[in-house]
LUMFI-202901 format. One line per 4 residues: their letters; for each residue x, y, z of N, C-alpha, C. Coordinates in steps of 0.1 Angstrom, whole numbers. Example, Ala and Ser with C-alpha at 12.3 -4.5 7.8 and 13.67 -1.06 7.14 Angstrom:
BEGIN
as> 132/-57/78/123/-45/78/132/-33/78 ~ 128/-22/71/137/-11/71/129/0/79
***
This chain:
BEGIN
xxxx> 441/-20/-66/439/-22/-52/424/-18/-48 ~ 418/-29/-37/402/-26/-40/402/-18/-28 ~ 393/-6/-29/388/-1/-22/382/-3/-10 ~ 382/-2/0/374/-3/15/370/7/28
xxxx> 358/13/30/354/23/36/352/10/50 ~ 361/17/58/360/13/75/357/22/87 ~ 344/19/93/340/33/103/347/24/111 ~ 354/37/124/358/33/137/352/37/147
xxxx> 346/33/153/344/44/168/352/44/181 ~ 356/57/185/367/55/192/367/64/208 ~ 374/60/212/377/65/224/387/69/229 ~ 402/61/223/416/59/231/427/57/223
xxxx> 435/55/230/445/50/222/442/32/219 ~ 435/28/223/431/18/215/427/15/200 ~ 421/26/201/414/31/187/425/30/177 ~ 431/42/182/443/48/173/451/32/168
xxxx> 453/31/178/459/8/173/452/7/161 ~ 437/7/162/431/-2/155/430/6/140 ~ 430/19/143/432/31/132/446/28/122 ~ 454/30/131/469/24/122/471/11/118
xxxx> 463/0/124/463/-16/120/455/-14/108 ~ 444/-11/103/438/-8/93/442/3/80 ~ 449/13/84/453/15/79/466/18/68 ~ 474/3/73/484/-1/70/484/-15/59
xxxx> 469/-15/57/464/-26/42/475/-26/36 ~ 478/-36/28/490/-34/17/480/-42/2 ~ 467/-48/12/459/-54/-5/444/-44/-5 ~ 445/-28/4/432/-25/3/436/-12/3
xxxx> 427/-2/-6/426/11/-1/418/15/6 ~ 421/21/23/415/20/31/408/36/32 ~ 394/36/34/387/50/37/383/45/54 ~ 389/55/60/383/56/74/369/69/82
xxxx> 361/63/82/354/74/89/357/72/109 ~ 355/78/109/361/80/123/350/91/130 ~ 347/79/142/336/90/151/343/87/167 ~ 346/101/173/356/95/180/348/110/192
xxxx> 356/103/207/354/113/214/353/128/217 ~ 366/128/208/374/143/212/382/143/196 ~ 388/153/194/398/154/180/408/150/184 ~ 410/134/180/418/128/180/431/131/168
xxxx> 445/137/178/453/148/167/454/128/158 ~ 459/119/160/466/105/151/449/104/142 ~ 439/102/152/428/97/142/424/104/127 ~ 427/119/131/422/130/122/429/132/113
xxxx> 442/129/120/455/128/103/447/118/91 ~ 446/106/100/444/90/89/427/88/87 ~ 420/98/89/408/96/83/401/100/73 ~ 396/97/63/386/102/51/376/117/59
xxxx> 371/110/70/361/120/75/361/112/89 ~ 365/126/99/365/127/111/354/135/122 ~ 341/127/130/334/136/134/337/135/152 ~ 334/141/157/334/142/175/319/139/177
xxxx> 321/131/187/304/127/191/306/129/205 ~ 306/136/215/318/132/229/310/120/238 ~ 294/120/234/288/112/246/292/100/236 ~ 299/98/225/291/83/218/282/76/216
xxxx> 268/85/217/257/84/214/256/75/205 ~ 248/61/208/245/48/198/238/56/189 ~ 225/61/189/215/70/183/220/85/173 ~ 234/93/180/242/99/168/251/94/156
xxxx> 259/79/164/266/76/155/260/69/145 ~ 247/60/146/234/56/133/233/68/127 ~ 231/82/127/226/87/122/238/94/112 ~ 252/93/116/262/93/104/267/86/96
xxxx> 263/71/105/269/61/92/254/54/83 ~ 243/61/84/230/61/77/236/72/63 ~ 237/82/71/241/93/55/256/88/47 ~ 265/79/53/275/72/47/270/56/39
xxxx> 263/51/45/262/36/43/266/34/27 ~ 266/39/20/269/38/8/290/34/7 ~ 290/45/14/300/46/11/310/34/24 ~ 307/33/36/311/21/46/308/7/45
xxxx> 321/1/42/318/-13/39/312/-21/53 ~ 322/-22/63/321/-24/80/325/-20/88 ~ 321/-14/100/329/-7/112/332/-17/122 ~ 341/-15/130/350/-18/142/349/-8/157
xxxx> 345/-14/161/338/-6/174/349/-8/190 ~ 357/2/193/366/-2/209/357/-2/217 ~ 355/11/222/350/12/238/338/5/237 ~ 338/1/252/330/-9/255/312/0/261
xxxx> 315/13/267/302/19/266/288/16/250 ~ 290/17/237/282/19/229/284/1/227 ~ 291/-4/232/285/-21/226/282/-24/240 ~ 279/-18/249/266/-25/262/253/-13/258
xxxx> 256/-6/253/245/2/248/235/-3/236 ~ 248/-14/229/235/-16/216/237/-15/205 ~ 251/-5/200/255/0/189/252/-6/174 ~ 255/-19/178/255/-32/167/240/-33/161
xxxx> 233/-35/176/218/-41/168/215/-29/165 ~ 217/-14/164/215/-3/163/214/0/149 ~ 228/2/147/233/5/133/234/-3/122 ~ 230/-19/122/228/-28/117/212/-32/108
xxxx> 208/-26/120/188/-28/121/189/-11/113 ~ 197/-3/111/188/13/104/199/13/91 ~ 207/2/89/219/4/79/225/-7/70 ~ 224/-16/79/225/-30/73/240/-30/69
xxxx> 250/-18/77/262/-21/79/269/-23/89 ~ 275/-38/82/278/-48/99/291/-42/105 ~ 287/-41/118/298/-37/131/303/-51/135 ~ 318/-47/136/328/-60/147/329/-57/159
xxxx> 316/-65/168/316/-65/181/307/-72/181 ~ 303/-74/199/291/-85/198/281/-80/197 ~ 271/-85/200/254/-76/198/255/-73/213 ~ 242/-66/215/242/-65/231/237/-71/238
xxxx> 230/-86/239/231/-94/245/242/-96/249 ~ 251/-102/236/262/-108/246/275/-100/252 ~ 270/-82/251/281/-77/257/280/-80/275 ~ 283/-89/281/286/-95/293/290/-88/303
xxxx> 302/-78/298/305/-71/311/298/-62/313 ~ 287/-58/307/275/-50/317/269/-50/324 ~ 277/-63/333/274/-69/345/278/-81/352 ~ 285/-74/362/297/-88/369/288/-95/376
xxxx> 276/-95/377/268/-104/388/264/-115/371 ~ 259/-111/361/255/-119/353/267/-127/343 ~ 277/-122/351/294/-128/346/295/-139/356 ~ 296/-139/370/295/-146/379/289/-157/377
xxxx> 276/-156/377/268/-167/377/270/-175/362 ~ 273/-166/351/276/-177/339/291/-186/341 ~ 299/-176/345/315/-184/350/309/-198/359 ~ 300/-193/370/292/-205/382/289/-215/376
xxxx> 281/-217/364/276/-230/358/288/-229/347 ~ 294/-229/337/300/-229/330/315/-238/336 ~ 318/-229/343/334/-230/347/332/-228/365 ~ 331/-239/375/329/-232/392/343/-234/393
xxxx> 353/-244/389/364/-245/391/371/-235/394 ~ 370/-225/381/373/-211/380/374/-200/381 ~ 360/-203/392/353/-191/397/362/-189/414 ~ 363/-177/415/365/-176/431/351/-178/436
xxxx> 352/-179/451/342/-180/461/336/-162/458 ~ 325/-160/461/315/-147/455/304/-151/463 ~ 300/-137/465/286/-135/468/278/-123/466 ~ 265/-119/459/259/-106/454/245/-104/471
xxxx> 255/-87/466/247/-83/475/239/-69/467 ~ 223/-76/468/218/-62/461/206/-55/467 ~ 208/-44/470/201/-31/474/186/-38/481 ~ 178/-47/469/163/-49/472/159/-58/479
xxxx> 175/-64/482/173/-79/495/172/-74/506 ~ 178/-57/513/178/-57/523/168/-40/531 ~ 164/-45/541/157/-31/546/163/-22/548 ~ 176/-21/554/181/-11/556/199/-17/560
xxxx> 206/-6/558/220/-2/558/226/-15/570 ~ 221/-13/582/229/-18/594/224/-35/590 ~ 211/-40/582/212/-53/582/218/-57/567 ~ 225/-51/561/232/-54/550/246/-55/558
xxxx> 257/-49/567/264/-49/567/266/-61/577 ~ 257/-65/583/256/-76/595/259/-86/584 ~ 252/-85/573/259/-100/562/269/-94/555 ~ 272/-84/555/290/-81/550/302/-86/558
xxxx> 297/-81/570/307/-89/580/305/-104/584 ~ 293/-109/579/299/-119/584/302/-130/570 ~ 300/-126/556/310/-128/544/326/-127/548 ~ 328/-120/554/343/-113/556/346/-119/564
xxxx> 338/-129/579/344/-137/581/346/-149/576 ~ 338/-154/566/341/-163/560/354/-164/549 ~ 355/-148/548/368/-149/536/382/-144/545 ~ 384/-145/561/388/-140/565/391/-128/561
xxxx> 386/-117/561/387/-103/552/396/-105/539 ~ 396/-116/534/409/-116/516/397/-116/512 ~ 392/-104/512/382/-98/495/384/-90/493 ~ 378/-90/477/376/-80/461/361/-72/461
xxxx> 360/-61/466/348/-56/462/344/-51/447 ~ 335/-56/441/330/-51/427/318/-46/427 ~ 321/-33/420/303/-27/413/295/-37/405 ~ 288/-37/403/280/-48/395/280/-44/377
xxxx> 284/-27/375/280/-22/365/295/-18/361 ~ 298/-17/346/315/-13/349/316/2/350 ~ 325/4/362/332/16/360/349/17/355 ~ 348/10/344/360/17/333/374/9/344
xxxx> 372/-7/353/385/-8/360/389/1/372 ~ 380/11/372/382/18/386/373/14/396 ~ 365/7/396/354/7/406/359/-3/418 ~ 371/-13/414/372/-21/423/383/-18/433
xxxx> 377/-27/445/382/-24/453/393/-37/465 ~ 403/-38/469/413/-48/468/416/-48/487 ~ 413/-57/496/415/-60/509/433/-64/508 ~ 438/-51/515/450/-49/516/463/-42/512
xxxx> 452/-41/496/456/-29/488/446/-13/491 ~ 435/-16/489/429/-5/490/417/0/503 ~ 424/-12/511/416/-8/524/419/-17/531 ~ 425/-17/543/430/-26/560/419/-26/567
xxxx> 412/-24/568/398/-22/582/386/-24/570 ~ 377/-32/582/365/-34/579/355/-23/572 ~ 359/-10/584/350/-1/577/354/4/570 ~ 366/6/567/373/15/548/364/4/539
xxxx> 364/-7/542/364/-16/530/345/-12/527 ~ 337/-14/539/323/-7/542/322/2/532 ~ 331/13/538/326/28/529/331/25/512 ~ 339/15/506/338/13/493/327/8/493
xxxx> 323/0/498/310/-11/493/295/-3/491 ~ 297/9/500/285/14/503/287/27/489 ~ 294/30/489/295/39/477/294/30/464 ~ 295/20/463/293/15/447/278/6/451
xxxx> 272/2/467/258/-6/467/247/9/461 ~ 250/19/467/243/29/463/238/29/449 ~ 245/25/438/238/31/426/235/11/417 ~ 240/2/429/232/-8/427/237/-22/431
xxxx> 234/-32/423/240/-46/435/259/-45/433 ~ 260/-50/441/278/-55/449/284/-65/448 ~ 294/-75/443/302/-84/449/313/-86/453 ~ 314/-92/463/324/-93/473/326/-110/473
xxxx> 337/-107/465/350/-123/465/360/-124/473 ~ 364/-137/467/375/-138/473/384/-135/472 ~ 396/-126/480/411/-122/469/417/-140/466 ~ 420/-136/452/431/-149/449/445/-147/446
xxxx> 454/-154/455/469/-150/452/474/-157/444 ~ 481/-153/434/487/-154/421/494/-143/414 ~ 493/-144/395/496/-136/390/485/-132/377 ~ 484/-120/374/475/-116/363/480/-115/351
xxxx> 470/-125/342/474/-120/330/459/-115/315 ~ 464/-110/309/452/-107/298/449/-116/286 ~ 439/-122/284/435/-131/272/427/-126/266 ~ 431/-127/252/421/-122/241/424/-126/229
xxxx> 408/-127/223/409/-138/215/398/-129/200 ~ 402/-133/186/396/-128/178/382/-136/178 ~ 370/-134/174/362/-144/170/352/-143/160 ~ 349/-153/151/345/-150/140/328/-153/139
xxxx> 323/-157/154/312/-161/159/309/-178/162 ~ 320/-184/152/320/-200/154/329/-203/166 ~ 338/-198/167/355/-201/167/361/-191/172 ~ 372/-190/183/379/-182/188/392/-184/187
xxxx> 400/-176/180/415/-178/178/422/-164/190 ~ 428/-175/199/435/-167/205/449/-164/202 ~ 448/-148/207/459/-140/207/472/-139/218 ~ 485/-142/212/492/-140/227/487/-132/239
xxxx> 493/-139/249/493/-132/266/497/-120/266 ~ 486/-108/272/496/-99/278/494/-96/291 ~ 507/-89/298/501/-84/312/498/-64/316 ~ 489/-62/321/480/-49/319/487/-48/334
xxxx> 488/-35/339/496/-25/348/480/-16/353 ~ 469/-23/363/456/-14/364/465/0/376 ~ 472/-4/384/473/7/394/484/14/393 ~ 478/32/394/487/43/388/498/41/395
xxxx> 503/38/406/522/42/404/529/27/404 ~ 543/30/410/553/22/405/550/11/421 ~ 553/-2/417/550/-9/433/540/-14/430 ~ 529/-12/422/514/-16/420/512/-11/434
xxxx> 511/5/437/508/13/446/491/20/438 ~ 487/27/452/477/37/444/466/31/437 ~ 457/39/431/439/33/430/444/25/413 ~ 431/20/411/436/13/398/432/25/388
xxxx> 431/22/380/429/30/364/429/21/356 ~ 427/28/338/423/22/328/434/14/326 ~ 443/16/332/458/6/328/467/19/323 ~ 481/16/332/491/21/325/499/21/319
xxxx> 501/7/316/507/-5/303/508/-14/306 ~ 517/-25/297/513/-34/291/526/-39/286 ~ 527/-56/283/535/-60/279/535/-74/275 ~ 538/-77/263/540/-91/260/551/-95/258
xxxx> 555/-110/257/570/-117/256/568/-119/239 ~ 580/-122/234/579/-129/221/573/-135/219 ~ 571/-146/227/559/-158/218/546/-158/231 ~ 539/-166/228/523/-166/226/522/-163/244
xxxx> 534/-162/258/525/-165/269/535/-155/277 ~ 534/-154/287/540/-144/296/550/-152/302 ~ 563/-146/310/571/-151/314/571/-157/328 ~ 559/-158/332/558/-168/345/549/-176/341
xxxx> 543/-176/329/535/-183/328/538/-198/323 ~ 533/-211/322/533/-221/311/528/-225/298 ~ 529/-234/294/520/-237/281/506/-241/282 ~ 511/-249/296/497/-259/304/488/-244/312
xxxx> 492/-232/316/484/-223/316/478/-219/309 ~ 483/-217/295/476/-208/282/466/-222/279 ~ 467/-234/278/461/-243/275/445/-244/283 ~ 450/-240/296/438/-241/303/426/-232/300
xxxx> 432/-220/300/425/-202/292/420/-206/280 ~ 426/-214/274/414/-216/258/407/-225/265 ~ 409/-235/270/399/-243/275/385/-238/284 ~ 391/-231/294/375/-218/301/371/-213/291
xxxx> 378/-203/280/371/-190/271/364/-203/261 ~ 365/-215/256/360/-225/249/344/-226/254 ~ 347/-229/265/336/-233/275/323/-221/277 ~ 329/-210/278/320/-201/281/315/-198/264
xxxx> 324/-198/254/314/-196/238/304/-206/237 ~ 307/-222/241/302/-228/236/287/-226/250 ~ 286/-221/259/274/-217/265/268/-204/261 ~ 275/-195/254/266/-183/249/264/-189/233
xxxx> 270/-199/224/267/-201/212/253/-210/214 ~ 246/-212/225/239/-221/226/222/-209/222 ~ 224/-197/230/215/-190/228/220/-174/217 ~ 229/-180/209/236/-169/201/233/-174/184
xxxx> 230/-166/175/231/-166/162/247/-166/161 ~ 252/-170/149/262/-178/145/274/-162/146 ~ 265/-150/143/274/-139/145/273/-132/150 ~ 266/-133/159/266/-124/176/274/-118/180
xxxx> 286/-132/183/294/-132/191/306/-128/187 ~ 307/-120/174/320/-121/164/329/-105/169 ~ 339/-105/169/348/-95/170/358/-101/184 ~ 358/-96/193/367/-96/205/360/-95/219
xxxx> 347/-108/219/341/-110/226/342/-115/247 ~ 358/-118/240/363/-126/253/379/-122/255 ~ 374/-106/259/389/-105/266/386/-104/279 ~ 396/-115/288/390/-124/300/406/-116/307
xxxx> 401/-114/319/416/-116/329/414/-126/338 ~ 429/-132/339/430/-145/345/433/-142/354 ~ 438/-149/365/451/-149/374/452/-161/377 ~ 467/-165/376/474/-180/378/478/-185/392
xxxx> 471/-193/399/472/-190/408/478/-207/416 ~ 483/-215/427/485/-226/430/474/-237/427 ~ 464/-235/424/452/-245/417/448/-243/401 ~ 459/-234/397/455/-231/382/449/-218/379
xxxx> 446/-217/369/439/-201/364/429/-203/368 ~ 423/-189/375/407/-186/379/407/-173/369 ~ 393/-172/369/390/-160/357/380/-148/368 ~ 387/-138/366/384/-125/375/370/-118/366
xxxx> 373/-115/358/364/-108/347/364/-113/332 ~ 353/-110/323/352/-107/311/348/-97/305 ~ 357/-88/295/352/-80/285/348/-79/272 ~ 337/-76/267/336/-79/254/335/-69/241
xxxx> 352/-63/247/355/-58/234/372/-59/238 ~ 381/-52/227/397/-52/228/396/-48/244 ~ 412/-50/246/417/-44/257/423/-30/253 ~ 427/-23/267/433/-15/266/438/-9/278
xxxx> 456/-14/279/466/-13/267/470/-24/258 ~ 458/-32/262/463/-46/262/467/-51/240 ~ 457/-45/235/458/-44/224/466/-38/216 ~ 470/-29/225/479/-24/214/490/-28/216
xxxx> 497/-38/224/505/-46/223/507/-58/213 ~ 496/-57/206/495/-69/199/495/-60/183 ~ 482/-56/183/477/-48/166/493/-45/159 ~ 498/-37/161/514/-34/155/523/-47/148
xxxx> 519/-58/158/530/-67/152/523/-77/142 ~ 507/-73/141/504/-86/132/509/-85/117 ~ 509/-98/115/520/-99/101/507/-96/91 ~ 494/-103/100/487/-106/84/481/-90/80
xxxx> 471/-89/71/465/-78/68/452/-76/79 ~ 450/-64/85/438/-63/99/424/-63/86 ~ 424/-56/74/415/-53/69/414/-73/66 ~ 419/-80/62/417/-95/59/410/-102/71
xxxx> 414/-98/80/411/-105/91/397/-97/99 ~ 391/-86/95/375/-83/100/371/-89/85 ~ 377/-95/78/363/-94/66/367/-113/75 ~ 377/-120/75/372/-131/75/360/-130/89
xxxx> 360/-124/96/354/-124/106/338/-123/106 ~ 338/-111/95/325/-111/92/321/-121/80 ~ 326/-128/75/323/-143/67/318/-153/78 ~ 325/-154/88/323/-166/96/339/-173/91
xxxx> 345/-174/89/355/-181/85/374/-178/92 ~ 372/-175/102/386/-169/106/393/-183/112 ~ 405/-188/110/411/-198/120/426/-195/120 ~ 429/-184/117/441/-184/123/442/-164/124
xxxx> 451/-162/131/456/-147/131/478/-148/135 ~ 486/-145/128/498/-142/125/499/-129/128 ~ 514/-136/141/520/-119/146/535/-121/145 ~ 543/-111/147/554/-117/148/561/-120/157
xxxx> 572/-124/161/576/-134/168/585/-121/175 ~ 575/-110/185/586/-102/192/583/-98/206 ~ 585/-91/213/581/-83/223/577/-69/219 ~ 567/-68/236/569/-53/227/559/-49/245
xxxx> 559/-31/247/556/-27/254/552/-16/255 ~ 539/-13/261/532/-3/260/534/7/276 ~ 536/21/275/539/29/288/526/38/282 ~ 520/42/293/514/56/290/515/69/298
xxxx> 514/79/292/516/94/302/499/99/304 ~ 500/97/317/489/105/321/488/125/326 ~ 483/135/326/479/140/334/478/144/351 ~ 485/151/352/483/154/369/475/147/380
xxxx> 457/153/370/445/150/377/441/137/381 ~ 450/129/367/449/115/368/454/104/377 ~ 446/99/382/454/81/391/453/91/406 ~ 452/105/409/451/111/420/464/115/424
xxxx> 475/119/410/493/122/412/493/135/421 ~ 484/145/418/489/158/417/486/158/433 ~ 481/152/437/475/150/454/488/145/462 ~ 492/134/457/497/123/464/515/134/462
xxxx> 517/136/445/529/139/447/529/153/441 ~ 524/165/451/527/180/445/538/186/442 ~ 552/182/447/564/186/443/569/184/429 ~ 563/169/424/563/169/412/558/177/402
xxxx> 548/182/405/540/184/392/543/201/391 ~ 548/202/374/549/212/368/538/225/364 ~ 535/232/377/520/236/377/517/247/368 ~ 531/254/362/530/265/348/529/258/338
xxxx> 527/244/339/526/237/328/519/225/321 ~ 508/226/334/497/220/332/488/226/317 ~ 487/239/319/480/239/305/478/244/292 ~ 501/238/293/504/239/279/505/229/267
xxxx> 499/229/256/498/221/246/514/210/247 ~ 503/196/239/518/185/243/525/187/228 ~ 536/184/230/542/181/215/549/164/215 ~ 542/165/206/546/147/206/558/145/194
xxxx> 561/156/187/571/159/172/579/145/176 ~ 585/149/188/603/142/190/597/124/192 ~ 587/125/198/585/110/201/582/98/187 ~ 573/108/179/567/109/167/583/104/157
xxxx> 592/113/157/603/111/146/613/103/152 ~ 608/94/163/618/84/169/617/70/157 ~ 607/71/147/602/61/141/618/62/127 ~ 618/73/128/636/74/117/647/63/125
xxxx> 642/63/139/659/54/147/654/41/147 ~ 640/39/149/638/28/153/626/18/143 ~ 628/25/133/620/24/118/603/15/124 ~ 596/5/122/583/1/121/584/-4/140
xxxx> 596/-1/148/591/-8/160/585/3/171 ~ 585/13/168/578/21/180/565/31/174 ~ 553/29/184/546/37/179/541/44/188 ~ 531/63/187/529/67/195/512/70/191
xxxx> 503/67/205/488/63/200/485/75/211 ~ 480/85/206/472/97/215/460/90/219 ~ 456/95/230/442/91/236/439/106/237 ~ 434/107/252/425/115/255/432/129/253
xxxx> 432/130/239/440/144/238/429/150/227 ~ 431/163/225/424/171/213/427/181/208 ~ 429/179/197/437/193/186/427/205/184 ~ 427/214/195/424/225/195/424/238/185
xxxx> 412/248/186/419/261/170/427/265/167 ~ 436/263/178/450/268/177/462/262/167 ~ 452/249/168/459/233/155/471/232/169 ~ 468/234/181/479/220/188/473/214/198
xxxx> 481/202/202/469/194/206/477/195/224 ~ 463/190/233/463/194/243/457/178/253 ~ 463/179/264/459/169/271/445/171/277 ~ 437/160/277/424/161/288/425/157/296
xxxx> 414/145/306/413/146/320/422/132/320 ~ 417/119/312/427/109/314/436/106/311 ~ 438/94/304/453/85/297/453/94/288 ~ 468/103/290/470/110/272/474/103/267
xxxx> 485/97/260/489/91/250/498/81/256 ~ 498/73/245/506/56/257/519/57/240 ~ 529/52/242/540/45/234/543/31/235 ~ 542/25/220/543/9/217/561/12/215
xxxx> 568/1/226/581/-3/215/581/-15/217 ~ 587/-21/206/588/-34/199/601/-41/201 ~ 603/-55/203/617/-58/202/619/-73/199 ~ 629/-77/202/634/-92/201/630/-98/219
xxxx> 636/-89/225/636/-89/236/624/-80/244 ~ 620/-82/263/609/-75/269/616/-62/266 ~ 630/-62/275/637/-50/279/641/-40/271 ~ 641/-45/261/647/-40/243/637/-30/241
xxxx> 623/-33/242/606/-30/244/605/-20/243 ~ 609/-21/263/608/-10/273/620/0/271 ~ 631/-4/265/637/10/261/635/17/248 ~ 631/12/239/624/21/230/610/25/234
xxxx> 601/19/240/587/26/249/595/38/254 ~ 601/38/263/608/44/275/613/56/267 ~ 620/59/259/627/66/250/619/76/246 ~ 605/70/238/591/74/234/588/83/244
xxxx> 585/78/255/576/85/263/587/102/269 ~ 599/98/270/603/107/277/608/123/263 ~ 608/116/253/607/127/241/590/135/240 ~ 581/130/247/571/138/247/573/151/260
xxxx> 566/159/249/571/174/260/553/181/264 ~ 557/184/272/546/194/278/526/186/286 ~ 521/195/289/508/193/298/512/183/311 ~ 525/190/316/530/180/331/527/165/331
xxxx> 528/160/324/524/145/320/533/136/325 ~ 529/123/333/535/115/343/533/106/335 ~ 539/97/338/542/81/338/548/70/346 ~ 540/59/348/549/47/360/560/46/352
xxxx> 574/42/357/585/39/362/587/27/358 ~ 579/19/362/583/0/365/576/-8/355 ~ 570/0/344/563/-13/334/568/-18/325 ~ 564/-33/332/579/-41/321/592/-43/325
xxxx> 596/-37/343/605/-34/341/613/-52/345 ~ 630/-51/343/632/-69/351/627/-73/365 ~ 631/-61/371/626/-65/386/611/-70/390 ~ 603/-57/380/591/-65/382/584/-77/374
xxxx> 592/-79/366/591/-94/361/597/-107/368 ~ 608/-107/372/611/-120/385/606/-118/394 ~ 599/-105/401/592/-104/413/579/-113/407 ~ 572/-113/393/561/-123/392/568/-138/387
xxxx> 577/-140/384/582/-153/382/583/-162/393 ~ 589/-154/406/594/-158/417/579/-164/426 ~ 569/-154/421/558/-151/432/552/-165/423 ~ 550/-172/411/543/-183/405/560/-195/414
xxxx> 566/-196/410/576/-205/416/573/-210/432 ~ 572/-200/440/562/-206/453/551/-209/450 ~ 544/-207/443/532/-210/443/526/-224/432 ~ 535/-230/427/536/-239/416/540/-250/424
xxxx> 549/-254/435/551/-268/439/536/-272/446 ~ 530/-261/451/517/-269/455/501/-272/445 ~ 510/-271/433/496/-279/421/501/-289/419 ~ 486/-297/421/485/-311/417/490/-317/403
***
């Protein structure tokens, strides 16, 4: 069995996906070095060598995998901070060991005004109606908002406010969801124009889904549909977050969705490679450059954002079920040569438990929250040995947790740990997720209620059914 040293850098329970997808070679012995936020208790089990970096300093993590290079064949990079930072051309240019991600040119979402305008010429079909508002167009406060309001009349108030820079899916802001009046919607805009430019879209009514696609820098092979859960409670109530799950159908698309949908989505994410392949070397663009959210809406898919790295939860809805080998499929990647990727033919569903502090629970709902028990270590044992009932279909991926001197591990400020279950069926999914989640004990740890659940899936079935007799 041939040997293979794989650096990861990590963040989340994304990681941990991509940690156990690699580590589960059956044609490779896998060495993992692992440079990860916090002590990750899953990363630190399954690694050769595990270090903490907390800022993910592009400039620290070259300087570990420089005294490794020998021994690391290629790293795999999640969070999206160190690939808009550079990571790639970083550790590449001092190491000459190639990272799966893009370079930093083409990390994209480090800026939704330069997403905008490429979706604008690329794809306007696409595009919602938009307009950027930045800091150095205007003299002062009261003549910036004279063109806010009168945008707003133009969109009759149905806008999306965006930061221009990401904030991690929190930054945006939703007319109707996250503010009724002009001036709530003001005081978002003004707290995210402050630290630089703004856009304000159009809201589009439909339904959301997540696209993502492997790419080998030629060619993008997409990966089934999934749908991501951004706002912390049940209802799609409350501010958004990193996501609090996730869910895919058996085969390749979601359950409101069509075939003539998914067809369209390779056809935009086509469109936009073959306009960055124009000013891109052949492997720029290689890893998981275009995970795009859609929303389906009476004129077809419009494209909201692009990220250019995995999702998350969105990924890990997927990593668990692939049939093929993960270590086969980064080397085809880094050949240039990938044209297919094989998963299996299931469902499967991701919940996560957050923290008190988190999504703004311990505010909203103090009765709930177990306050002798906020800062007792979690035990994940029972969720962990659910893998004896339900053998390769459930998994449990720690995020923002860290195995403290004590050797137990403890929740931090965000997503602690999310649970994959797997099925024939959604519902089948969400009762082994569901199962998962509620065998985890301790650090007052919440979770939504409704992901995945049936109701809120005919509630999006029903909501595309009105909205489908009026496309052409």
């Amino acid at each position: 069995m041939e040997r293979v040293g794989v650096l990861v850098v990590s963040y989340g329970s994304r990681e941990a996906a991509i940690v156990d997808a690699l580590s589960r070679s059956l044609a490779h012995r896998t060495e993992l070095y692992v440079v990860d936020k916090q002590r990750n208790p899953f990363n630190a089990k399954k690694a050769t060598e595990h270090i903490v970096i907390p800022d993910l300093s592009i400039e620290e993590i070259a300087k570990f995998v420089k005294k490794r290079k020998n021994k690391i064949d290629f790293g795999v990079v999640g969070p999206e901070k160190p690939i808009i930072d550079g990571i790639r051309d970083l550790v590449e240019h001092e190491t000459h060991v190639p990272l799966i991600c893009p370079t930093k040119e083409f990390a994209i979402e480090a800026s939704k005004v330069v997403q905008r305008l490429l979706f604008d010429k690329v794809a306007p079909e696409a595009n919602p109606k938009f307009r950027i508002f930045r800091p150095e167009d205007y003299k002062s406060i009261a003549s910036t908002k004279k063109d806010v309001y009168s945008w707003l009349d133009t969109l009759k108030n149905q806008a999306v406010v965006k930061p221009d820079r990401p904030a991690a899916g929190k930054g945006v802001g939703v007319w109707g969801d996250h503010f009724s009046t002009r001036e709530q919607l003001f005081e978002h805009f003004l707290a995210n124009y402050q630290q630089g430019a703004v856009i304000i879209e159009e809201k589009v009514d439909g339904e959301e889904s997540s696209f993502q696609a492997f790419c080998d820098g030629k060619r993008i092979v997409p990966l089934p549909e999934t749908r991501d859960y951004k706002r912390a409670f049940d209802g799609d109530k409350g501010p958004n977050t990193g996501g609090m799950g996730g869910y895919k159908d058996s085969g390749d698309i979601l359950p409101f969705m069509t075939a003539v949908d998914k067809e369209k989505e390779i056809e935009l994410v086509n469109k936009l490679l073959r306009e960055l392949r124009r000013r891109a070397n052949s492997a720029d663009l290689r890893g998981i450059p275009f995970y795009g959210a859609f929303i389906h809406t009476a004129k077809g898919p419009r494209i909201l954002e692009n990220n250019s790295r995995p999702g998350d939860p969105e990924i890990q809805c997927l990593l668990p079920l692939l049939k093929d080998d993960f270590v086969d499929i980064c080397y085809r990647m880094l050949e240039g040569n990938l044209s297919t990727v094989n998963l299996e033919k299931k469902a499967s569903v991701v919940i996560y438990k957050a923290p008190p502090s988190y999504g703004g629970y311990a505010t909203l709902f103090p009765e709930r929250v177990d306050k002798n028990g906020i800062s007792a270590p979690v035990d994940l044992s029972q969720a962990e040995n659910l893998g004896v009932r339900h053998g390769d279909n459930i998994r449990v991926y720690p995020a923002s947790m860290e195995i403290r001197e004590d050797g137990l591990t403890y929740a931090l400020g965000s997503r602690a740990v999310c649970v994959v279950g797997m099925a024939d069926r959604i519902q089948d999914a969400r009762e082994i997720s569901l199962e998962g989640i509620n065998a985890i004990r301790g650090g007052a740890l919440w979770h939504r209620n409704d992901i995945a659940s049936r109701e809120h899936i005919a509630r999006s079935i029903e909501h595309m059914d009105r909205l489908r007799p009026q496309m052409p």
